[in-house]
SEDREN-507219 format. One record per atom (N, C-alpha, C): residue number from 1; residue in one letter; atom name; x, y, z. Coordinates in pm, 1 decimal, decimal comma. Example, Ala and Ser with C-alpha at 12.3 -4.5 7.8 and 13.67 -1.06 7.14 Angstrom:
BEGIN
- 1  A  N  1319,0  -569,0  780,0
- 1  A  CA  1230,0  -450,0  780,0
- 1  A  C  1320,0  -330,0  780,0
- 2  S  N  1285,0  -225,0  708,0
- 2  S  CA  1367,0  -106,0  714,0
- 2  S  C  1290,0  3,0  787,0
END
This chain:
BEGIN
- 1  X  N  84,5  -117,1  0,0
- 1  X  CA  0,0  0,0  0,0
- 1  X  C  88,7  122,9  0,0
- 2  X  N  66,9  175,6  -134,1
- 2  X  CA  148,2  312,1  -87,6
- 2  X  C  62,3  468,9  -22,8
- 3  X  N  167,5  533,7  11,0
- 3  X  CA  80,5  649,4  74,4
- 3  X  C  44,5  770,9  -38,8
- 4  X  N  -75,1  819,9  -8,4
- 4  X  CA  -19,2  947,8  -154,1
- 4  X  C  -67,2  1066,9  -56,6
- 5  X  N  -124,6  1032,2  19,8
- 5  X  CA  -199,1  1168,8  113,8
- 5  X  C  -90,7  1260,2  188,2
- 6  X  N  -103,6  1380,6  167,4
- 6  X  CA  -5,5  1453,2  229,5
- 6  X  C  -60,3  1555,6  332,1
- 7  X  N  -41,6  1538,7  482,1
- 7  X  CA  -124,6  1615,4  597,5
- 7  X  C  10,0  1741,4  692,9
- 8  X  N  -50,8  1788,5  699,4
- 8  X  CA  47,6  1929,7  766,2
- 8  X  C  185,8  1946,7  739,4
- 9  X  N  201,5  1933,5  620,2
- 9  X  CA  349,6  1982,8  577,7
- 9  X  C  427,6  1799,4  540,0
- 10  X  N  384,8  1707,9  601,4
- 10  X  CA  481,4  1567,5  600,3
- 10  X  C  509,6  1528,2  501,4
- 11  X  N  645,0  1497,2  465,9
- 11  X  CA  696,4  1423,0  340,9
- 11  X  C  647,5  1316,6  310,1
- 12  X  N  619,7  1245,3  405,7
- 12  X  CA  503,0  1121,6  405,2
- 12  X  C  429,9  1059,4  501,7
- 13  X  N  320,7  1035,9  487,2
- 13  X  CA  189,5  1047,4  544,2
- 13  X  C  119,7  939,4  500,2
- 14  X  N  51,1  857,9  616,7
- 14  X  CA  13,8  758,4  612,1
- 14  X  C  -78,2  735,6  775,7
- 15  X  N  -191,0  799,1  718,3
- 15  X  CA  -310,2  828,3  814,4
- 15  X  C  -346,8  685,9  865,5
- 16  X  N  -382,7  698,7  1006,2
- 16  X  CA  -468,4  527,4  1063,0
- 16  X  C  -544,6  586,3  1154,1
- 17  X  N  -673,0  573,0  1155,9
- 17  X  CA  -796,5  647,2  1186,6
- 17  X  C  -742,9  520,1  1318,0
- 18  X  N  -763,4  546,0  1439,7
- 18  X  CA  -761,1  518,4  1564,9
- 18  X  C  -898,8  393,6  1560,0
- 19  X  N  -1035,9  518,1  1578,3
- 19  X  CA  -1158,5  429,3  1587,6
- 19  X  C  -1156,5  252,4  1500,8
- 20  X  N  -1078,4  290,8  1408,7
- 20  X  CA  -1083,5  121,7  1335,3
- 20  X  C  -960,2  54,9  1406,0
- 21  X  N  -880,0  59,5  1442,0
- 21  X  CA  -754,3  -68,1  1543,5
- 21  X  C  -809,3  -107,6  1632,9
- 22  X  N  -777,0  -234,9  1578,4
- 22  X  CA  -863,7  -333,7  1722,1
- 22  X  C  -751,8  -387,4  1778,8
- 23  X  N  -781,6  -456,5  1871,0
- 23  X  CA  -670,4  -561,2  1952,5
- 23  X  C  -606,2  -645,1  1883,9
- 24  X  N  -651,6  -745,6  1777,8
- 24  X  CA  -571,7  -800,2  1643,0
- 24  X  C  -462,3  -716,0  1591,3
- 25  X  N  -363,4  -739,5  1557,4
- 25  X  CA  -277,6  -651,7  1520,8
- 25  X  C  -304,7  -667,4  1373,5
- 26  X  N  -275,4  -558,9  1318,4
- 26  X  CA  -309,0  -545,2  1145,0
- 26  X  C  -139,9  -539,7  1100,7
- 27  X  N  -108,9  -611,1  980,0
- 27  X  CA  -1,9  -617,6  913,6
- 27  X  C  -19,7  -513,7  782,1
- 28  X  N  51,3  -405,7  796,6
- 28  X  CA  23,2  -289,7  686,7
- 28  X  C  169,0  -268,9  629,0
- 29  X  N  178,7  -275,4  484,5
- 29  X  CA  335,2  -213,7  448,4
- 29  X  C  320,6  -82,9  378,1
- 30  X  N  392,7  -4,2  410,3
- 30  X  CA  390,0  104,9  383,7
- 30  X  C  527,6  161,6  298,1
- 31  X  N  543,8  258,1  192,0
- 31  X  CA  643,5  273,6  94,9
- 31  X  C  646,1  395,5  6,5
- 32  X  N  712,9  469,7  15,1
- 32  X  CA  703,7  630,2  -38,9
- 32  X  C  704,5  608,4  -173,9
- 33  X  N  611,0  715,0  -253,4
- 33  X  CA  656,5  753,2  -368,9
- 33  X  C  776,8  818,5  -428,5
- 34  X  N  774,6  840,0  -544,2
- 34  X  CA  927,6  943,4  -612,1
- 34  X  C  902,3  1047,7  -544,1
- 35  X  N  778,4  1149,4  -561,5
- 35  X  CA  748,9  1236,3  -457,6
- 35  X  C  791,1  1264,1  -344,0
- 36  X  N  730,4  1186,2  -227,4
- 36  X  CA  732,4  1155,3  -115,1
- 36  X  C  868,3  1168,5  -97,3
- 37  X  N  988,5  1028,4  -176,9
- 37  X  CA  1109,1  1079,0  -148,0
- 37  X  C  1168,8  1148,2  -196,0
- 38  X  N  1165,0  1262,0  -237,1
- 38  X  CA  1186,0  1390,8  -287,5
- 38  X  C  1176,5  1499,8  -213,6
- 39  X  N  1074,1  1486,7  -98,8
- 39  X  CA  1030,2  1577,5  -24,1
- 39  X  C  1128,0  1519,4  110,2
- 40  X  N  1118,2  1375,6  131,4
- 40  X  CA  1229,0  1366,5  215,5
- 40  X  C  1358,9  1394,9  239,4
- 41  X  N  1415,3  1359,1  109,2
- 41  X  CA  1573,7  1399,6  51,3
- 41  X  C  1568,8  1571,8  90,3
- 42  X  N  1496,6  1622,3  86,2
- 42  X  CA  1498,6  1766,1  119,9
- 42  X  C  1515,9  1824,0  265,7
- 43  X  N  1404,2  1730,9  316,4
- 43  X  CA  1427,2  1729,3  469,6
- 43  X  C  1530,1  1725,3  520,6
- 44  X  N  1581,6  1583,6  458,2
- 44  X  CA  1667,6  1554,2  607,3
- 44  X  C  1829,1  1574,2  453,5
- 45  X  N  1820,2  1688,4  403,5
- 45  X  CA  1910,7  1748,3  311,5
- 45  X  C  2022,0  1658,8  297,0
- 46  X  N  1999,2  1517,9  183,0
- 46  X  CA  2094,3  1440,4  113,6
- 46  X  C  2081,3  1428,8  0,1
- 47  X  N  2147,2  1373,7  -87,6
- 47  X  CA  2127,7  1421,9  -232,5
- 47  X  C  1983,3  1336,1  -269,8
- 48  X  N  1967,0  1197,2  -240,4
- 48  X  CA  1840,7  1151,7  -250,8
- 48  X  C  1809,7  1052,3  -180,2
- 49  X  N  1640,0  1030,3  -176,5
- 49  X  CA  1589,4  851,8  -107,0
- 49  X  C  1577,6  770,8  -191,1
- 50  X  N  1666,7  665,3  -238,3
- 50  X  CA  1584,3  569,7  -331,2
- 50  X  C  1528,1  500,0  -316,4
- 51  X  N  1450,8  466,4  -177,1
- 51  X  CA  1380,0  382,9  -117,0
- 51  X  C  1377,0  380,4  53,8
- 52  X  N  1256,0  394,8  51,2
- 52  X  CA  1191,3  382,2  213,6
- 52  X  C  1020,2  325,2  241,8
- 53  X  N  1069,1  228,7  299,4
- 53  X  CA  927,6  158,4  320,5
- 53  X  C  978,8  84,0  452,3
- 54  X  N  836,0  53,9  526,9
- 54  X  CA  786,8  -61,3  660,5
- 54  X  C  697,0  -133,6  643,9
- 55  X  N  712,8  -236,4  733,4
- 55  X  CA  632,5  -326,4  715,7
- 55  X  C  571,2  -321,9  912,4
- 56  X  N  464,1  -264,4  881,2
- 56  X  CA  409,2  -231,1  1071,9
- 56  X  C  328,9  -323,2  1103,1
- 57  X  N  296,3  -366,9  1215,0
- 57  X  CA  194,5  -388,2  1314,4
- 57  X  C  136,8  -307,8  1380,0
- 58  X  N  10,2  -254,2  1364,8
- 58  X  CA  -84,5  -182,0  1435,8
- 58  X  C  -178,1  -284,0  1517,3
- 59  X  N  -202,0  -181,9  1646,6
- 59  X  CA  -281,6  -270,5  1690,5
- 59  X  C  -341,6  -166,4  1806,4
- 60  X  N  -452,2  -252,3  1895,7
- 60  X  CA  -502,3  -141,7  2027,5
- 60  X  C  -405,7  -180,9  2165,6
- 61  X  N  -373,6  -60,2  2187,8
- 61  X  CA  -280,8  -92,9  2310,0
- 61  X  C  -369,6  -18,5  2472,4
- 62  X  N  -383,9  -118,6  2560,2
- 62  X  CA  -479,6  -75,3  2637,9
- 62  X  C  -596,1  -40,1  2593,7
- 63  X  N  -660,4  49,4  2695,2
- 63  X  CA  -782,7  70,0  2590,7
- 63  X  C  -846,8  186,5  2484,2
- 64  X  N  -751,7  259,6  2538,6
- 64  X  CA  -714,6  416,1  2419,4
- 64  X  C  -626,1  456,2  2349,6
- 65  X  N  -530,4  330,5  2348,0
- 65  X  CA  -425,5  392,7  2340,5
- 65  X  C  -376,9  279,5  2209,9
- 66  X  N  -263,7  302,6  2070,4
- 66  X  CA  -226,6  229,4  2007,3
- 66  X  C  -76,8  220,2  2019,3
- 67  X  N  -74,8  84,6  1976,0
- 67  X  CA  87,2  32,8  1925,2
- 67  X  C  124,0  23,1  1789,0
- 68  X  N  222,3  90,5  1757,8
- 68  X  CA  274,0  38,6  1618,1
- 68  X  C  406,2  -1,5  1600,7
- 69  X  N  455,5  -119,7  1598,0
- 69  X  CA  569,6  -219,3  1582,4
- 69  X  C  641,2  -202,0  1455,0
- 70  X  N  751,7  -245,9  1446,3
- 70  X  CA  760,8  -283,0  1278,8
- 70  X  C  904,2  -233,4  1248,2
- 71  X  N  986,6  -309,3  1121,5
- 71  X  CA  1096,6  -239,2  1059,8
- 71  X  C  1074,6  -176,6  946,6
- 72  X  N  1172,6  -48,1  1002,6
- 72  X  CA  1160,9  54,1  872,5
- 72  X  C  1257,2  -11,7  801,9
- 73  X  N  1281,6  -35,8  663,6
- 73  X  CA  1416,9  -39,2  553,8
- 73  X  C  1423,0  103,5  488,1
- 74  X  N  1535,8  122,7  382,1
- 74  X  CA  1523,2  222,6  254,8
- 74  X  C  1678,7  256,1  262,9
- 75  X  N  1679,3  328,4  149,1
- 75  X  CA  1869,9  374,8  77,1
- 75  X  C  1835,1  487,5  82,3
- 76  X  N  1964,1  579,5  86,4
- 76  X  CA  1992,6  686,7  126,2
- 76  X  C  2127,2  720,7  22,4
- 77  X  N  2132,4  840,4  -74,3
- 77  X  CA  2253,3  900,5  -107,9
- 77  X  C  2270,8  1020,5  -73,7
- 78  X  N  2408,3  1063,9  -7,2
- 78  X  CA  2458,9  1172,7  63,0
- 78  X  C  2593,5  1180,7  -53,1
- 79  X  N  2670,8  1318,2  -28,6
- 79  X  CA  2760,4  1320,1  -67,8
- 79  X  C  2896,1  1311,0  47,5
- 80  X  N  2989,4  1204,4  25,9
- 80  X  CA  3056,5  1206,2  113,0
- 80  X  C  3143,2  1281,9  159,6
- 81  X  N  3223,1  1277,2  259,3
- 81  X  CA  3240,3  1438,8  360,4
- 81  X  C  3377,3  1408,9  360,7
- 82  X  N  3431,7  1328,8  297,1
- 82  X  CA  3581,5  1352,9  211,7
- 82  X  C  3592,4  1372,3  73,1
- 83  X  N  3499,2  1306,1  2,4
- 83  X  CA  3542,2  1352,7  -191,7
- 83  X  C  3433,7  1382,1  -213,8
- 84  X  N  3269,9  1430,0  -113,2
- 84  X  CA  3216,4  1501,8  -165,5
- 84  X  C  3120,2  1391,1  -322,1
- 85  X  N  3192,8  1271,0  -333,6
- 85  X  CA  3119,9  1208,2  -404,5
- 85  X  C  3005,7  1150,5  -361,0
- 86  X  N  2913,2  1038,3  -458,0
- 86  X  CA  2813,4  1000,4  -371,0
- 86  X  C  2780,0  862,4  -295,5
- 87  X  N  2752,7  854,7  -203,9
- 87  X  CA  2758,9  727,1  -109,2
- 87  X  C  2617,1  685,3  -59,5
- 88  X  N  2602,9  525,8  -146,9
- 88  X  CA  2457,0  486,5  -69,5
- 88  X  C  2446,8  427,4  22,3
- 89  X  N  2363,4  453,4  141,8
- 89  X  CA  2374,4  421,3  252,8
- 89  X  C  2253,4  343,6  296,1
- 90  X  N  2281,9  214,7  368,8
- 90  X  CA  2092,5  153,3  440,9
- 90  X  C  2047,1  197,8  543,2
- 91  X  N  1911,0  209,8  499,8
- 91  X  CA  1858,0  255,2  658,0
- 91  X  C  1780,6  135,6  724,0
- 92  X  N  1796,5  78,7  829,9
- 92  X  CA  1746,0  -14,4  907,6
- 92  X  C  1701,4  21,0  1050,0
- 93  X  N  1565,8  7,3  1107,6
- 93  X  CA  1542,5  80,0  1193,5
- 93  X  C  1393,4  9,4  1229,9
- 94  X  N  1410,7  -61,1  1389,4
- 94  X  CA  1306,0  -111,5  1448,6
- 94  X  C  1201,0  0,5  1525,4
- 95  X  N  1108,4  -9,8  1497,0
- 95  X  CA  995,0  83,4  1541,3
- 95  X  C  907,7  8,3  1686,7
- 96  X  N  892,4  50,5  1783,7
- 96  X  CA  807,4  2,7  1868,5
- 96  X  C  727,6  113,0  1937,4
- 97  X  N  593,7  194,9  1906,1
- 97  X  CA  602,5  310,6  1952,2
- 97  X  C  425,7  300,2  1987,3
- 98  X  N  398,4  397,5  2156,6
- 98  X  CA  274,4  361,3  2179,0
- 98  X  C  200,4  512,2  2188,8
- 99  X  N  110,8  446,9  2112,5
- 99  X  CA  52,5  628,5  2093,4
- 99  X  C  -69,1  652,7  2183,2
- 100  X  N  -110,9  740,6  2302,9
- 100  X  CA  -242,0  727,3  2379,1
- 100  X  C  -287,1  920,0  2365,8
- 101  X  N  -430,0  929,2  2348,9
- 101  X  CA  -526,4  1010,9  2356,4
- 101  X  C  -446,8  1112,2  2405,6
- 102  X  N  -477,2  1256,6  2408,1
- 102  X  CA  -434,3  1376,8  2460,5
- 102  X  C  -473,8  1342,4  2584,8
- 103  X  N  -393,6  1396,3  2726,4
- 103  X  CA  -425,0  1378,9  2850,8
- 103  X  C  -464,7  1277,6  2918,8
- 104  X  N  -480,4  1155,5  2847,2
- 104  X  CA  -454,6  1012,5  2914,3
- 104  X  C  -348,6  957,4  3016,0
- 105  X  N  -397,5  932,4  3108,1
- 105  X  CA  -336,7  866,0  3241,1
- 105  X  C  -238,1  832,7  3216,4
- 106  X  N  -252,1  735,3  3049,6
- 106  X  CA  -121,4  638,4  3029,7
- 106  X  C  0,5  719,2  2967,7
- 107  X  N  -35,0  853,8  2968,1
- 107  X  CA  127,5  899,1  2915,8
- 107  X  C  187,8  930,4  3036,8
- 108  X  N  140,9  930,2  3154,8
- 108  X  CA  233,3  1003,1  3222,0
- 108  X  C  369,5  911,2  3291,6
- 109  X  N  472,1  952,4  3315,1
- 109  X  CA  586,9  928,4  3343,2
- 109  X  C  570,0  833,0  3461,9
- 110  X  N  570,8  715,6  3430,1
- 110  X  CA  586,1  646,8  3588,9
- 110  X  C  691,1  659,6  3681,8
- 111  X  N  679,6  706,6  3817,1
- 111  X  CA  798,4  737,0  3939,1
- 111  X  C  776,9  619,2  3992,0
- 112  X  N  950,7  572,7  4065,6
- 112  X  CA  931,7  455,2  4155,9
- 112  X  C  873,6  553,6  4311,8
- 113  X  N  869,0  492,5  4457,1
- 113  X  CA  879,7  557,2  4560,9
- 113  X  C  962,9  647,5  4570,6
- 114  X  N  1101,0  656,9  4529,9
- 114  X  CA  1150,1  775,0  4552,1
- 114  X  C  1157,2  886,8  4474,4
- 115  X  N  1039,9  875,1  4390,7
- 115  X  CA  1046,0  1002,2  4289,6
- 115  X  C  1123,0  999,5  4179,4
- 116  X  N  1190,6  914,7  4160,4
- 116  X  CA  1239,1  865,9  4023,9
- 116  X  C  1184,7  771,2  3929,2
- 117  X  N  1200,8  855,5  3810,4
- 117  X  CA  1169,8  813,7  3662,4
- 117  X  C  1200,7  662,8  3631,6
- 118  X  N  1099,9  567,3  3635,9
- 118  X  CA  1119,0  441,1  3553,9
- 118  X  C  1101,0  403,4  3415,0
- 119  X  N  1226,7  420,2  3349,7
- 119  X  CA  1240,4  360,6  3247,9
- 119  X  C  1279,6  222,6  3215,3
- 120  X  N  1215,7  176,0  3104,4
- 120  X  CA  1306,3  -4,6  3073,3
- 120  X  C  1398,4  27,7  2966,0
- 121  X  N  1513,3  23,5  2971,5
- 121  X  CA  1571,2  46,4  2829,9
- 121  X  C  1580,8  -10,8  2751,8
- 122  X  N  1486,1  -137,9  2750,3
- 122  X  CA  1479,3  -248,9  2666,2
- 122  X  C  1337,6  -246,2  2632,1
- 123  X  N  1238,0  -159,7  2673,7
- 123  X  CA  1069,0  -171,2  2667,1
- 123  X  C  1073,2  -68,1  2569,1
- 124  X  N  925,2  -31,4  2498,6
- 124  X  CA  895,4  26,0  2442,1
- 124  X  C  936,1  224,1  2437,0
- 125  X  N  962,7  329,5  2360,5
- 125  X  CA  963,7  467,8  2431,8
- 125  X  C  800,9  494,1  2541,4
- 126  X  N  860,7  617,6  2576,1
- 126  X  CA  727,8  619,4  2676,9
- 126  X  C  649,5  683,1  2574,7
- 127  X  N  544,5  695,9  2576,4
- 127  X  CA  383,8  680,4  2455,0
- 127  X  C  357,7  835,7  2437,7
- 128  X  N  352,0  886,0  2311,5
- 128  X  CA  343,2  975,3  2247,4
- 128  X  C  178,3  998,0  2255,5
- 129  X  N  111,6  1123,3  2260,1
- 129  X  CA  23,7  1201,2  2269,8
- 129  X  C  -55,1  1232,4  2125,2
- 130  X  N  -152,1  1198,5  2132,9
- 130  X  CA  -222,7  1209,3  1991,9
- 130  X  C  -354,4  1301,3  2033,3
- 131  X  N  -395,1  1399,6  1939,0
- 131  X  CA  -490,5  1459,2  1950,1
- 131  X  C  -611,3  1441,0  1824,5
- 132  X  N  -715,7  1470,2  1837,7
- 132  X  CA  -823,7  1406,8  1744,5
- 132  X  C  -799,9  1243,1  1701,1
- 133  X  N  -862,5  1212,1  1598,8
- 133  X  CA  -891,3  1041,1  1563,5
- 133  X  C  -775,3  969,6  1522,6
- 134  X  N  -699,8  1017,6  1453,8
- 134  X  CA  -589,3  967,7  1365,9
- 134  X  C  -426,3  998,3  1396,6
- 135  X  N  -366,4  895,8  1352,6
- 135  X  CA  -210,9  901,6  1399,7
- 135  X  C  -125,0  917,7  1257,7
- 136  X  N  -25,8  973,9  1238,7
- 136  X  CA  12,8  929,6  1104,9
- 136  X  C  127,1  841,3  1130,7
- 137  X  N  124,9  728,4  1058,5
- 137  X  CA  227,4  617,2  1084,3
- 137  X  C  318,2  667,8  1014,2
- 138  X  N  314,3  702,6  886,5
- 138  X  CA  426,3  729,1  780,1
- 138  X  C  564,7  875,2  841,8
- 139  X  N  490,7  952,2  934,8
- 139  X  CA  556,6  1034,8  979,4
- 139  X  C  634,3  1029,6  1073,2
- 140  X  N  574,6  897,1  1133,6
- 140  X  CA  660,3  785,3  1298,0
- 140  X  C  746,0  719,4  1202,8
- 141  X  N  739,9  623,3  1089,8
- 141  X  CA  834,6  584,6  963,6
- 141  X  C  963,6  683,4  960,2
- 142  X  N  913,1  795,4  893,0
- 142  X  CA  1024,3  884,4  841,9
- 142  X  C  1096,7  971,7  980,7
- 143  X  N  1044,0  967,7  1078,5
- 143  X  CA  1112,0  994,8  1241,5
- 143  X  C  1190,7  860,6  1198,5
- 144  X  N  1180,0  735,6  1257,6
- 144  X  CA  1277,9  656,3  1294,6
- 144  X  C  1382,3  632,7  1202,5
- 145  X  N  1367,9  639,2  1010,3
- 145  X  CA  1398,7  648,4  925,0
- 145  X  C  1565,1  768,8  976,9
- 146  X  N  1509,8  882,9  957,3
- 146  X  CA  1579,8  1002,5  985,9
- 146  X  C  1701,3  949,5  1109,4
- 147  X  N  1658,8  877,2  1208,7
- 147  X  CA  1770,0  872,5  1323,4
- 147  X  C  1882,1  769,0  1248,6
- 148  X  N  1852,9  691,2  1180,0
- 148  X  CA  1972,2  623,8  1117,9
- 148  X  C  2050,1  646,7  990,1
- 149  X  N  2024,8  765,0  992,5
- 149  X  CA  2102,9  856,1  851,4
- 149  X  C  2242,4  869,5  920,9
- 150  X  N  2380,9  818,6  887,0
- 150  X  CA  2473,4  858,2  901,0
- 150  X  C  2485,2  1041,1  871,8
- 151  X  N  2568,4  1102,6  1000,5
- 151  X  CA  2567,1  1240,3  979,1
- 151  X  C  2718,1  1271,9  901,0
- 152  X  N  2825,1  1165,1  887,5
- 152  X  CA  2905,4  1153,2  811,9
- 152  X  C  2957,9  1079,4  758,7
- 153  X  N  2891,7  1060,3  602,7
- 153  X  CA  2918,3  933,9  504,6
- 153  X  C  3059,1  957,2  490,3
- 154  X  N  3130,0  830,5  472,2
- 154  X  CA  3227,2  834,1  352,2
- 154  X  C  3232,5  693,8  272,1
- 155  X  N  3254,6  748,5  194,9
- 155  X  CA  3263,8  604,7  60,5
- 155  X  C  3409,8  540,6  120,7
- 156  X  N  3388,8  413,8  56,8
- 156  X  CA  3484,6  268,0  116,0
- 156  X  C  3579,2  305,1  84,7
- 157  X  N  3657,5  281,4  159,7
- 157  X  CA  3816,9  342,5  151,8
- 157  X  C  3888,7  450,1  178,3
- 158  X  N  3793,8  576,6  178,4
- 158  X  CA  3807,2  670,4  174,6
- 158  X  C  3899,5  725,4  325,8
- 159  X  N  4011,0  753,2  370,8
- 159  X  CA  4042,9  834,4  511,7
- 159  X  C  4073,2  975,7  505,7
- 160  X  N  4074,9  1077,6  577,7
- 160  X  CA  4095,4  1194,3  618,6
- 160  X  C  4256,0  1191,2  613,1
- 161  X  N  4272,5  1229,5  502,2
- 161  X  CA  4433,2  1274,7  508,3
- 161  X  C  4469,2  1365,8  604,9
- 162  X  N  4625,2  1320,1  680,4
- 162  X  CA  4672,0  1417,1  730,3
- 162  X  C  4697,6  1568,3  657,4
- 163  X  N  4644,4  1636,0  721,4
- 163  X  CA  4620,3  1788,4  707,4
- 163  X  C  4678,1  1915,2  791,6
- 164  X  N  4781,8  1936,7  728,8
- 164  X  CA  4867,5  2046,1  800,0
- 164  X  C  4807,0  2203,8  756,5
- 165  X  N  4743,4  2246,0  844,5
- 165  X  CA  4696,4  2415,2  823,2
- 165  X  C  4868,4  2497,8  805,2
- 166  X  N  4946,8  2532,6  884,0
- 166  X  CA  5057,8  2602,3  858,6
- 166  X  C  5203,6  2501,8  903,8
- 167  X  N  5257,8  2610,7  882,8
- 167  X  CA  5440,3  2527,0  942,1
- 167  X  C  5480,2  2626,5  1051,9
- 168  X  N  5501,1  2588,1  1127,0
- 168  X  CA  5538,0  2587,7  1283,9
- 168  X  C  5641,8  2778,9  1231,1
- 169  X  N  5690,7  2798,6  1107,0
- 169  X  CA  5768,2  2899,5  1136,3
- 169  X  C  5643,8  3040,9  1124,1
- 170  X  N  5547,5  2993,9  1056,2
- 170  X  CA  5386,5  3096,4  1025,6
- 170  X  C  5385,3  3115,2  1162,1
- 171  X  N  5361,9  3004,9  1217,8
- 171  X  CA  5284,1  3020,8  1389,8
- 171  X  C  5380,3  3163,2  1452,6
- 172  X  N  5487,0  3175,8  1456,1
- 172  X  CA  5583,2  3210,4  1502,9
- 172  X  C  5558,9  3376,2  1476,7
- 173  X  N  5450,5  3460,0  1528,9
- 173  X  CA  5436,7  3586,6  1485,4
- 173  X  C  5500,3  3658,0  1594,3
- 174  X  N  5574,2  3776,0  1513,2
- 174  X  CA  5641,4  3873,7  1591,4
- 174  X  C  5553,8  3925,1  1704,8
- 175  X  N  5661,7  3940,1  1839,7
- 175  X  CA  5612,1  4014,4  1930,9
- 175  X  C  5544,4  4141,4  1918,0
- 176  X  N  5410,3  4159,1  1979,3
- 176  X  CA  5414,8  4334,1  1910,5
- 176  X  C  5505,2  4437,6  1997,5
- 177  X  N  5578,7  4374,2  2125,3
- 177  X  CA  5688,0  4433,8  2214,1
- 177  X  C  5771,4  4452,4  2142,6
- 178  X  N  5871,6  4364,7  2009,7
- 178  X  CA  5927,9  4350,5  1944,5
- 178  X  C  5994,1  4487,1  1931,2
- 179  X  N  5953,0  4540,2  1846,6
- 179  X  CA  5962,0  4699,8  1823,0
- 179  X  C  6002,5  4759,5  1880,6
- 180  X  N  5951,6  4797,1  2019,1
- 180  X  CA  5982,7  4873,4  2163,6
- 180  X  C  6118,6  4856,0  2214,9
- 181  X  N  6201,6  4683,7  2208,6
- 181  X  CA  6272,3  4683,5  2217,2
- 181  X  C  6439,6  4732,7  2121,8
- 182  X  N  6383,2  4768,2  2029,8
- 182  X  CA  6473,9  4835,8  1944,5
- 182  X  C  6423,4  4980,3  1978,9
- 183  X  N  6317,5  5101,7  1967,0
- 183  X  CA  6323,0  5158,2  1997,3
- 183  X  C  6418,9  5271,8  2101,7
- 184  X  N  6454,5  5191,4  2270,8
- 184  X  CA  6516,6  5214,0  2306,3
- 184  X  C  6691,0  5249,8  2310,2
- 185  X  N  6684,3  5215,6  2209,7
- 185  X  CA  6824,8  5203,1  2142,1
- 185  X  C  6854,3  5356,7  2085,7
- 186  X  N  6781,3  5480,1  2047,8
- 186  X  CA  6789,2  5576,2  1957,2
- 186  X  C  6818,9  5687,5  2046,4
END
């Protein structure tokens, strides 16, 4: 299923009306157009996407609240940040993310007794806030998508040559006392 709907500015968008997820989890794949990645490549400013798609699990999590599971894939070309040439890169990226109603009980931060924050760092993030009926999956896609973009490609082989800015005799600038001391001399 591809997406073509485009909602508040998103490169891609892929609406799931809340009221229809039931407790069954639904198997949905989802996959940008040329468009779509066009508008992404812009975003997240690389030369292009040649592919981004998931394959999710939706489902009802508690009783207001949804889950959406799933791996993102897709390629990525940047120009690399030594020759500036171009380098394709994979994006691989597990999604586990729980979305509950504006002002629902279930977003709030669970404290142990002493007032500290329980996190699992192995459980799900803590559950994102949705307002009106619908969530957009494709925009939770291109979030998790985005975190595994290398911020500096380089093509195979490629190392950072040693790079000398000056020679130690440049560094070596005259005192501005320099002067003063000849001065005295007259």
């Amino acid at each position: 299923m591809t997406s073509s709907n485009m909602k508040d500015g998103n490169e891609f968008s892929y609406l799931v009306k809340v009221g229809h997820v039931s407790a069954n989890p639904v198997q949905v794949h989802v996959e940008a157009d040329e468009r779509e990645r066009a508008g992404l490549a812009e975003l997240w400013k690389v030369e292009g996407v040649n592919r981004l798609a998931a394959d999710l699990q939706i489902a009802r999590w508690k009783k207001d609240g949804v889950r959406i599971k799933g791996h993102v894939s897709g390629e990525v070309v940047q120009a690399c940040v030594v020759t500036l040439e171009p380098v394709v890169t994979t994006i691989e990226q597990e999604i586990d993310q729980i979305f509950v109603p504006e002002g629902s009980k279930l977003a709030r931060i669970v404290l142990d007794g002493a007032g500290e924050m329980v996190l699992d760092p192995d459980g799900p993030d803590l559950p994102e806030q949705f307002t009106g009926d619908t969530i957009d999956a494709g925009a939770l896609v291109a979030e998790f998508a985005a975190l595994d973009i290398d911020p500096y490609p380089k093509k195979a082989g490629v190392t950072f040559k040693e790079h000398i800015e000056s020679r130690d005799e440049a560094e070596k600038k005259p005192s501005p006392f320099a002067v003063l001391k000849d001065w005295k001399k007259d």
